[in-house]
N, C-alpha and C positions, 0 to 999 in steps of 0.2 A: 471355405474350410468349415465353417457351420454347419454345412449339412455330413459331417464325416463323422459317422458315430463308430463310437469304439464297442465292437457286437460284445463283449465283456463286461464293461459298463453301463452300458445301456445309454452315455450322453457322449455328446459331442467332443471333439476334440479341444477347441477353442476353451471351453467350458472347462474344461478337466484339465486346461494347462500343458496338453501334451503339443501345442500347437506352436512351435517356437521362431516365428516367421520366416520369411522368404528372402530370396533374392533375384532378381528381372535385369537381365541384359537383353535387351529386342525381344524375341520372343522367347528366351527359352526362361524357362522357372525352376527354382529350385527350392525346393521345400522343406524344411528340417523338421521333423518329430522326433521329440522326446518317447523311449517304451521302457514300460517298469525294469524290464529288461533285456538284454542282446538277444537272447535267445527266445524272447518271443513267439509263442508259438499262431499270433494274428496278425505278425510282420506283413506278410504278403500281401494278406488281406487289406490292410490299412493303407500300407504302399499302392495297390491297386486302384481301392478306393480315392484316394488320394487324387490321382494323378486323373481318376475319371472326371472327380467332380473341377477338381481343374480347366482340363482342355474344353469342359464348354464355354468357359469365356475366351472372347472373340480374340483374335491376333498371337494366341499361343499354339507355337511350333513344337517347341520340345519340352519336359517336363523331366525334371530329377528327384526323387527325395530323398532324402539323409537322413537316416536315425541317427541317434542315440540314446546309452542306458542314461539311467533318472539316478540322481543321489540316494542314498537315504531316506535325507531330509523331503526331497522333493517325493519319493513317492510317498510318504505321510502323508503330505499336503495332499494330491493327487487322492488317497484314498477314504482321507476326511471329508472331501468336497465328493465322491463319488455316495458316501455314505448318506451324507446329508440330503443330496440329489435325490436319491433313493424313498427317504422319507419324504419327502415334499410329494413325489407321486407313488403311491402305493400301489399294487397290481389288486386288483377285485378280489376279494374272499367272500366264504358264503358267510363270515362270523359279522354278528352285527352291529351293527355301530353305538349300540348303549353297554355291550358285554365290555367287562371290564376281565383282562386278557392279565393273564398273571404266569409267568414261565418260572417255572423251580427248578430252578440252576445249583451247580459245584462244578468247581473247578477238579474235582479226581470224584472216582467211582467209590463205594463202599460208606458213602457217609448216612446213608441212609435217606436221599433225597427221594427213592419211588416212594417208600413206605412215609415221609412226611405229605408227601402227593396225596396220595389214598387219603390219607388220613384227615386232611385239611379239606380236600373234596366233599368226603364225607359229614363231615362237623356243618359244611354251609348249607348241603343238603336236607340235613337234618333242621337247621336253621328257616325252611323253606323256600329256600334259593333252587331253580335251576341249574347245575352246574356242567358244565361240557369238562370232558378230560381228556385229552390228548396224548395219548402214549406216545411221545417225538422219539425215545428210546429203540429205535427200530429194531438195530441189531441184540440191543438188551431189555428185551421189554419184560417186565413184569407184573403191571397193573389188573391184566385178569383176575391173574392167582389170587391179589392181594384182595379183590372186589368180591371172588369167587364168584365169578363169570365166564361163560362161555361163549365163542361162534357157532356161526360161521356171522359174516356182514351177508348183507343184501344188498342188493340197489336197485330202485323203480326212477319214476317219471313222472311227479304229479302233471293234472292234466295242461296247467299252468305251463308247467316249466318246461327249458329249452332244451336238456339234458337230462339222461341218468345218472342219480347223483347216491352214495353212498348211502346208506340211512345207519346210524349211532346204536348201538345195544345201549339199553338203558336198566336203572336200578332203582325202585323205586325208594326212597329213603323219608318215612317217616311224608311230612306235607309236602317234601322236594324232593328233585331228580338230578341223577347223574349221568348224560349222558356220553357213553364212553368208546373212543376210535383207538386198536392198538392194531399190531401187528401180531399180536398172541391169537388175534382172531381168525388168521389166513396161513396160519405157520403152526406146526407143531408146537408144544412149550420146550420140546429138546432138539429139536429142527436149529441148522447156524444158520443165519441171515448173512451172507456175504455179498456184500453189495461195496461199493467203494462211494468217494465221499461224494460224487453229484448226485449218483443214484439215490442215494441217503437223502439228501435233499428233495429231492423230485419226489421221494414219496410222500415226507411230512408237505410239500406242496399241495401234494394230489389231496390232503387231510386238511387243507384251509379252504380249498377252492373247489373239491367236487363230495363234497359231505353235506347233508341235508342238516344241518345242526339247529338251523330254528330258535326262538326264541332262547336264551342264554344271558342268565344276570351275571354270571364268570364261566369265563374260562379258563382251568388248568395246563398247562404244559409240562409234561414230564423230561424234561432236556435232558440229553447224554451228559457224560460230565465231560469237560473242559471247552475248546474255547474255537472248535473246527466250522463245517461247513453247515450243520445245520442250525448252529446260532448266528451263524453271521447272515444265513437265507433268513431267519425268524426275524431279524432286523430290519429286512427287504422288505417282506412279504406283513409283516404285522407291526409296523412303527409305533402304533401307539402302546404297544406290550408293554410290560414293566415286569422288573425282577426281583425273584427271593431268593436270595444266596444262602443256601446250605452248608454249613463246616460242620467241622465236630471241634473240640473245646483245645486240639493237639495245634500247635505254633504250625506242623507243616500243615497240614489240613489248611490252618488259615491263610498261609502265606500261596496257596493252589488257588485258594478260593477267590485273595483277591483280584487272581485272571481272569475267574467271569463277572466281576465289578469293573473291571477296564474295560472289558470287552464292550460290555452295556455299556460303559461312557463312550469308549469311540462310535459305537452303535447308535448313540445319541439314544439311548432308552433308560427311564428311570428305575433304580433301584429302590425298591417301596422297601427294604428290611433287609436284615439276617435273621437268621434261625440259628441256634446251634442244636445239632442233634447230639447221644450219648456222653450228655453232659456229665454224667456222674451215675453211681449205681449207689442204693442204702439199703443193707441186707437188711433180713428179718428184726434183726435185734438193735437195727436203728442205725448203725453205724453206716457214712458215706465214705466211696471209694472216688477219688476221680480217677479212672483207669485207664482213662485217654487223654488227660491232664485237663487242663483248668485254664479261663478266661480264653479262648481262642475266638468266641461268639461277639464277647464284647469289645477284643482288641479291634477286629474287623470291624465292625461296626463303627467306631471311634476312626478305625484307619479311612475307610470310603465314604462319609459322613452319613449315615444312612442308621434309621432305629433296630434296634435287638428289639425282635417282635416278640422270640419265646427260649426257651432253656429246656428243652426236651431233655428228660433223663433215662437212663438205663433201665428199661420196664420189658420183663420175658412176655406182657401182656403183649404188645407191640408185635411185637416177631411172630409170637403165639398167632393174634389175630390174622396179621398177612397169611399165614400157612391154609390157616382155615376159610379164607373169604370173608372175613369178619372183622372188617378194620374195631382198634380198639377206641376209637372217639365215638364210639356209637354204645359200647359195653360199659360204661361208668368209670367207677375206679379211680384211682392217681393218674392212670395213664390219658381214662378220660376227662378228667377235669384239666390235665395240661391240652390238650388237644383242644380245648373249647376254649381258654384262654387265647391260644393261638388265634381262632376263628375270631374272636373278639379284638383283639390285634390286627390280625387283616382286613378287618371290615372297617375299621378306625384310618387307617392308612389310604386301605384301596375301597371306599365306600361304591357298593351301584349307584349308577347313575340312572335315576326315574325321569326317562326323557318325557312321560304323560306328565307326572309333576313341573316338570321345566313348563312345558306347551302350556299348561292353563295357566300357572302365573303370570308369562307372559302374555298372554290374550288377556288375562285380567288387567292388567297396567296398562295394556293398550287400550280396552275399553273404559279401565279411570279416565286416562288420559283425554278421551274421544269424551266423554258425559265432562270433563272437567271444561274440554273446549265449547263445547256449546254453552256451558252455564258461562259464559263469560271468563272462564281463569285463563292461569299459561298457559294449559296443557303440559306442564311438566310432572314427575313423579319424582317419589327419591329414591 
């Protein structure tokens, strides 16, 4: 039964629980499997399966197998242990193993999560970070506009490599760069993307695994809002990602949001913060409005255990910017100065990782260690 993988899962039967023993009279066998449900549409398939890997062992004549649907409770189990499975072996991306992979999430659309995207891009950039961004927003993408940036992509072959692989528009920002993957760049900006949810998936895939993205101190993800098929692939396909959940400061907002803070928990991926976006607005003559109500950044926060990184407020700077290609974390101002906060926030949280700095320390204490051995000491360090 070990070797009978569930093609949906990608692990074995045994392993995933769906395997609920047998029974043997002389030769005939019968096999029970548990499936998430009756109507399974890889019934057949597993039965098939099944019943092959079976009859190669010696003295079986006949072979039966038996489903049944899973509880509830038991497909949790089943899709915790599937999930977890999953992170333990990752499938290859071209993203590299020092970029530190950051997905901007919400649970509902409207709250302003592309334009804190751009924005927070922009700010590391400016910082001189390399930063990759990933429009995941297929069917809604906006991140051009907001970069004012244009197509088409390319794709070559360095001489090296074994594949045609995408290559990123890029933006220069100040001493760092932005490199940027959307679907604004192959599609009209009024053009509908209708694609359903695997397809969806399979392309933000096609954007981990055949994109040139090269050297990257972070990487942005721009996620759809709530809690479907391609955050549950981002989980698959990028384990070690972590999350910044976006609200706006309104109780439902927050109570939306905290489904892609579970999501990330069953995901097994960390929650590095919240953000709340249009925290509040203060007209001209100084007075503040909250117009979208008040504390929803920090109930979340407090509710998923996880820091309130920033408090964006109501700035026409903001909006103004995206229209023009001109994020405002780059133009100064209130709106700037909250945008660099932020940055200063996420680098405190989600710090790069200098894997040169790691390698020499380490070679440093190894050769203490090696000159301490030969002068006679332990060779220990501390």
């Amino acid at each position: 039964m070990c070797r009978v993988i569930d093609p949906e899962l990608g692990d074995d039967l045994v392993d995933l629980g769906m395997y609920r023993g047998c029974e043997i009279t002389g030769g005939s066998v019968t096999v029970h499997v548990a499936l998430t449900t009756a109507s399974c549409p890889l019934r057949t398939q597993l039965e098939r399966d099944v019943k092959e890997q079976v009859g190669r062992l010696s003295g079986i004549t006949d072979i039966h197998v038996r489903t049944s649907p899973m509880t509830s409770a038991q497909k949790r189990d089943l899709m915790a242990r599937a999930r977890l499975r999953a992170q333990e072996h990752p499938p290859t991306t071209e993203i590299p193993g020092r970029t530190r992979v950051l997905a901007v999430s919400s649970g509902k659309g409207g709250v302003g999560k592309s334009s804190v995207t751009v924005n927070l891009a922009a700010g590391l950039a400016a910082r001189g970070f390399t930063v990759g961004l990933l429009d995941a927003d297929i069917a809604g993408f906006s991140v051009p506009r907001m970069l004012g940036m244009e197509g088409p992509l390319e794709a070559s072959k360095a001489e090296a490599a074994d594949r045609v692989r995408i290559e990123p528009l890029t933006k220069v920002v100040g001493t760092g760069l932005i490199k940027v993957i959307s679907m604004g760049f192959l599609s009209g900006e009024d053009e509908a993307i209708m694609w359903r949810g695997l397809m969806l998936q399979r392309g933000v895939q096609h954007f981990f695994e055949d994109v040139a993205w090269g050297d990257l101190d972070y990487l942005l993800v721009d996620m759809p809002p709530g809690t479907g098929d391609i955050q549950m692939g981002l989980a698959r396909m990028l384990p070690r990602a972590e999350m910044l959940i976006v609200t706006t400061p309104a109780l439902a907002a927050q109570k939306v949001a905290a489904r892609a803070a579970d999501m990330a928990r069953k995901g097994y991926l960390r929650v590095a913060g919240v953000i709340e976006n249009m925290s509040g607005f203060t007209c001209d003559h100084g007075e503040r409005y909250d117009l979208f109500g008040a504390g929803g950044g920090e109930r979340l926060a407090r509710q998923i255990g996880a820091p309130l990184l920033a408090r964006i407020p109501i700035e026409p700077a903001v909006s103004a910017g995206g229209d023009r290609g001109e994020p405002a974390s780059l133009q100064g101002g209130d709106a700037g100065r909250v945008f660099s906060d932020l940055v200063d926030a996420v680098m405190a949280v989600a710090p790069v990782v200098e894997m040169q700095g790691c390698t020499v320390r380490i070679l440093d204490a190894i050769e203490a260690a090696v000159a301490d051995k030969r002068a006679g000491g332990t060779g220990k360090t501390a």
